[in-house]
C-alpha positions, 0 to 999 in steps of 0.5 A, a space after each residue: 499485466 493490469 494492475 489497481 490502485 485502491 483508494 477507501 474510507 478506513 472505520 477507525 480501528 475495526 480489522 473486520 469491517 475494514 477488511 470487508 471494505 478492501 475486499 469489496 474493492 479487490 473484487 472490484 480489481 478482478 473484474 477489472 482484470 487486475 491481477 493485482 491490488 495495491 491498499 493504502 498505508 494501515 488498511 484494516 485499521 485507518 490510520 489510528 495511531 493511539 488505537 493501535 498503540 494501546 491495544 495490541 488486538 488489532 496487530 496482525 499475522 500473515 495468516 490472520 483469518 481476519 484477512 481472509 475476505 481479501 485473500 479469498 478475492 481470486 486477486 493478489 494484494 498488497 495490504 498494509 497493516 500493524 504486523 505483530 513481532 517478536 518484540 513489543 513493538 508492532 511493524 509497519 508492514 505490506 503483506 502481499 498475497 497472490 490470487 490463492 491466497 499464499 503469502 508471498 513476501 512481507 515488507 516493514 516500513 523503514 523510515 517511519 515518520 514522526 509519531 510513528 517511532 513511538 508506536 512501530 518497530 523500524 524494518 531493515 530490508 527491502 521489500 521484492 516479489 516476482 508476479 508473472 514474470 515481473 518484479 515488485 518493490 514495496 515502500 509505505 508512505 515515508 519511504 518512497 522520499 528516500 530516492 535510494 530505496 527505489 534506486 535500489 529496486 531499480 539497481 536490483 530488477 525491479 519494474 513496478 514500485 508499490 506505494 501503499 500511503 497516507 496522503 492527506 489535504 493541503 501539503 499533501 496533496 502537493 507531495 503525492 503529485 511530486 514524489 511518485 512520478 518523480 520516482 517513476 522519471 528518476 529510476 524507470 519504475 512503474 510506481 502505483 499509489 494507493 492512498 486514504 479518501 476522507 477521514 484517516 486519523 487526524 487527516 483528511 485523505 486525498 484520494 488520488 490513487 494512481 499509476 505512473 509510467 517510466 518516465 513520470 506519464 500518468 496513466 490513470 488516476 482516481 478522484 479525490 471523493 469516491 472509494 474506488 480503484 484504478 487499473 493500468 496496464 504494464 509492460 514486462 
């Protein structure tokens, strides 16, 4: 299976452009021959923290037309967005789709970090899903610095770990080079990166999206300028 890491520009708080945006790339995947694509952290939004924050027009629903366009892309995706709850509090969520556009499975983020506690609502399961035979974990950002959430998706089956993220410029660039093939070398998983390039709120994203091997090999890797994917295969 060939799977793609995205990497793009978020317009500050607009789901539709954005949404536009990220469909463009899982085009892009498909005809790569990805069957799936994986989007940084706050997708449709950038990540806007006092937008998201104040107006609660730009959480979002599962089914959500405005998701429509990355639905309708004939790929499966991981997107991440403010995902309205039950309680006052939006989450931090992944939503994946497969090719036809059927919702298969939602993972809030768990470990938030800083300002995010005063906007987000905390998730409390872990995030799994089974694609051609293969299964996913999910983490978002923050996550994937907590080893038992990957060693618990190891422990439980699963190949390819998902990591939709914000890494910017600076420390950020050392953490994204650090955390991932780490996990990839310390739990056996597949670990595919999406992350922010340019302008994401108060930073600057890094680019990078990429995908690691068992064992903590590169596999591919984008710049850190351009809103692209990368693609690489994986094994069963």
């Amino acid at each position: 299976m060939k799977i793609a890491a995205a990497q793009l520009t978020c317009v500050p708080a607009d789901v539709r452009a954005n949404a536009g945006r990220a469909a463009g790339l899982a085009v892009r995947a498909r005809e790569e021959g990805a069957a799936l694509v994986v989007f940084p952290e706050l997708t449709l939004t950038g990540y806007e923290l006092p937008a998201l924050a104040a107006d609660p027009g730009l959480w979002m629903e599962p089914d959500d037309p405005r998701l429509d366009p990355v639905r309708s892309a004939g790929v499966a995706t991981a997107v991440n967005v403010a995902l309205r709850t039950d309680g006052p509090l939006p989450a931090l969520a992944t939503l994946v789709h497969d090719a036809d556009g059927a919702h298969v499975t939602t993972y809030a983020k768990q470990h938030l970090y800083e300002q995010e506690r005063d906007v987000f609502r905390a998730g409390g399961d872990d995030g799994r899903f089974e694609l051609a035979g293969i299964r996913f974990s999910l983490g978002v950002c923050f996550d994937n610095h907590f080893p038992r959430l990957p060693g618990r998706a190891a422990a439980d089956g699963c190949r390819v770990h998902l990591a939709s993220s914000l890494y910017g410029t600076g420390a950020g660039v050392r953490e994204r080079a650090a955390v991932h093939p780490g996990i990839a070398r310390d739990h056996g998983l597949y670990v595919v990166l999406a992350n922010h390039v340019g302008p994401a709120g108060p930073w600057t994203g890094c680019g990078g999206a990429a995908v690691w091997a068992p064992g903590g090999a590169l596999l591919a890797e984008a710049d850190d300028r351009t809103p692209s994917v990368v693609t690489a295969d994986i094994g069963a």
